[in-house]
C-alpha angles and dihedrals in degrees: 000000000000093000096049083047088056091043089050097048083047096047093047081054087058110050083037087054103038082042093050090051093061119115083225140031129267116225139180116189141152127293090244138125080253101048094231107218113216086163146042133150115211105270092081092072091051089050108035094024079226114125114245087233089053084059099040115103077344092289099181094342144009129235093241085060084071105044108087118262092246105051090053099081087053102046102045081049093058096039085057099048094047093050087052091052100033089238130147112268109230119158131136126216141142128282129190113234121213086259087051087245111157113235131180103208121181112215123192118187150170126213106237106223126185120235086279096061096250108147105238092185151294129298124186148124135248127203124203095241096167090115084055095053097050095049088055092043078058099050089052096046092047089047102050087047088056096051100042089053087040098048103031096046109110094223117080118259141174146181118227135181116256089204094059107359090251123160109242098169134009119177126226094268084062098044083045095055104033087045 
């Protein structure tokens, strides 16, 4: 007894310890409009400055009050699809923080069933992305002020491939000219 006592204990330092080195924070929680957390490992006060308590059987606040109004709808719709087809859950959207602070997460998730196929609740993991998202805000906004100043410009231009001296783009000023 002793021995399992002591593989169990060791086992428990493990996951705590696997769980506590994620970027993000691991969650389970109840298949409900309010996303009723049961479980969250630390990372979520780091991420969201709420409390895990505060989140817990909605304590003080539920984790839909901090996903953005718009994103709900969305994300209920998907949950729903992927439980009906046993898929894995992955959608990104924007939460508020305690300190309302915008964040994009990415949350990827599982619904947990019992040996009769009744789903118990919902596991999964979200990750803070927002550095993500603002990189790629930045690459769209760099590339649709270089095609606007490619392709709008009056003299002819191209773009050619140093390797075989293909064209790869011309813009209008050159279709224009070269017919």
């Amino acid at each position: 007894r002793k021995q399992a006592e002591l593989k169990i204990k060791e086992h428990e330092r493990q996951l705590t310890s696997m769980v506590g080195n994620l970027p993000g924070f691991v969650y389970r929680c109840k298949y409900d409009k309010e996303w009723t957390m049961l479980y969250l490992s630390k990372r979520c006060e780091d991420i969201t400055g709420y409390k895990i308590e505060d989140f817990i059987n909605n304590n003080k606040i539920s984790y839909n009050d901090i996903i953005r109004e718009e994103f709900r709808p969305g994300i209920y719709r998907r949950w729903s699809e992927v439980l009906r087809r046993r898929k894995i859950f992955n959608y990104e959207y924007q939460i508020i923080t305690a300190s309302g602070e915008i964040k994009w997460v990415l949350e990827q998730g599982v619904g947990v069933y019992d040996n009769n196929g009744t789903l118990l609740f919902l596991e999964g993991y979200i990750e803070d992305i927002s550095e993500r998202k603002i990189a790629e805000g930045q690459i769209i906004e760099s590339e649709t002020k270089f095609r606007r100043l490619f392709h709008d410009h009056a003299a002819v231009k191209f773009i050619i491939d140093p390797d075989d001296g293909s064209i790869v783009d011309a813009n209008e000023a050159a279709a224009e000219f070269y017919g």
